[in-house]
Phi, psi and omega in degrees: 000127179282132187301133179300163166219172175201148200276146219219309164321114178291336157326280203271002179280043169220357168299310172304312170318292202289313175321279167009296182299288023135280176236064181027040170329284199245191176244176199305328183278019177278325187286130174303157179274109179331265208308347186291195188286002233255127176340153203293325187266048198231299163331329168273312164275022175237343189260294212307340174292337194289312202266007185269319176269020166283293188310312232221345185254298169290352186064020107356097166291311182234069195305023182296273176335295190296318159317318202282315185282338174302328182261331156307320169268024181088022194022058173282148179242349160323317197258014189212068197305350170290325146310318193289340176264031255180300198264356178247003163259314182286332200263351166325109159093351209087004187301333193295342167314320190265351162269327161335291168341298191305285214306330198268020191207359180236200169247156196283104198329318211257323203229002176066336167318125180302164188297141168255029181214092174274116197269122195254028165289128156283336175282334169342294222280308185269010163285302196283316177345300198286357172281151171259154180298122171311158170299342194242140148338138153236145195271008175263316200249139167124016190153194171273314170235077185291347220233334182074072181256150183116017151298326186264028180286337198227139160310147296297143180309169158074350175062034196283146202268134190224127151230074127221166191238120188198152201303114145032258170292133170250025184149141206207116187213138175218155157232105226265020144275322162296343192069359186252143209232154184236147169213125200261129161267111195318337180192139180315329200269005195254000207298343173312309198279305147006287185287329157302307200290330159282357174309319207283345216267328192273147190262112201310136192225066187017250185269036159255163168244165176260143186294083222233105134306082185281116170240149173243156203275005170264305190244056185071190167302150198254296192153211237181080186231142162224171204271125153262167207249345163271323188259349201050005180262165183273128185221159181260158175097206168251137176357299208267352180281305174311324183274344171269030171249005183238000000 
């Protein structure tokens, strides 16, 4: 029997949960509630998952940008179950505003770069202004990063504790008429690097792309990812929802 892990980071021990929700393990009310009373690091582990299935699911390089255009268009979720899982853990009360807010107004946790994507609705700006600051942590007041969100950006997250040593990948099967590829990961936080590495393994099948299940062997599917050919990153979903964060 393969030794169990545990995520030691606090950022990051509700990533697995959302993957769950994600492939319907578990249900959405399994995930804390934004809005609630909750202590500050209990609070950093309910917004790093937001920015984690941004970053690294939807793929967003600059979720300034991808944000800007979700809310300009009315926050649809038809064409996206990530969005849609976005409005519905995130969006009580509005809350998902005040990480919109950071992102449109700060620098980027990870490169120190100011954000390049300024959401310029003014009445939005005076609108949300006139609200007074909630009772719960928000990743917008206390600062430049108050929540310090950007733990799960680098490979592996979480800081996870193993006393074992063992490869990433643990198995890797494709079938190239179908284009569809399955990759099994030794622990959820490496499945990024993982999934590069297994790109060079897969065997080129010209202009398709492949089809990647990544599952880990603790908490299941990850998701269903392929590589675009414009931005090169690997994303969940549809093409043009990944592209309006890059």
């Amino acid at each position: 029997m393969r030794p169990q892990y545990t995520i030691s980071d606090a950022w990051c021990t509700n990533i697995p949960v959302l993957h769950q929700i994600m492939n319907g393990s578990r249900s959405p009310s399994d995930f804390p509630s934004p809005v609630s009373g909750v202590e500050l690091r209990v609070a950093c582990a309910i917004w790093e998952p937001l920015h984690y299935l941004l970053k690294s699911l939807l793929s967003w390089q600059n979720p300034g940008k991808g944000l800007a255009w979700w809310y300009q268009a009315g926050k649809p979720v038809s064409e996206s179950p990530l969005l849609q899982l976005v409005a519905q853990l995130w969006d009580q009360s509005g809350a998902i505003d005040y990480y919109a807010a950071w992102v449109w107004s700060s620098v980027d946790p990870t490169t120190g770069e100011e954000s390049s994507c300024t959401f310029t609705d003014q009445k939005w700006w005076d609108q949300f202004r006139r609200r007074p600051p909630p009772s719960w942590h928000t990743p917008y007041h206390g600062g430049n990063n108050p929540l310090h969100l950007g733990h799960s950006d680098f490979d592996p997250f979480g800081d996870i504790n193993q006393s074992w040593d063992l490869p990433a990948t643990l198995d890797l099967h494709f079938d190239k008429d179908s284009h569809r590829s399955v990759l099994l990961v030794n622990h959820i936080g490496a499945w990024r690097d993982a999934l590069v590495q297994a790109e060079s393994r897969l065997p080129k099948i010209g202009d398709h792309s492949w089809y990647v299940d990544v599952l880990d062997r603790q908490f299941g599917l990850l998701g269903t990812f392929r590589k675009s050919r414009v931005t090169g990153r690997w994303f969940l979903g549809k093409h043009k929802i990944h592209m309006q964060g890059n």
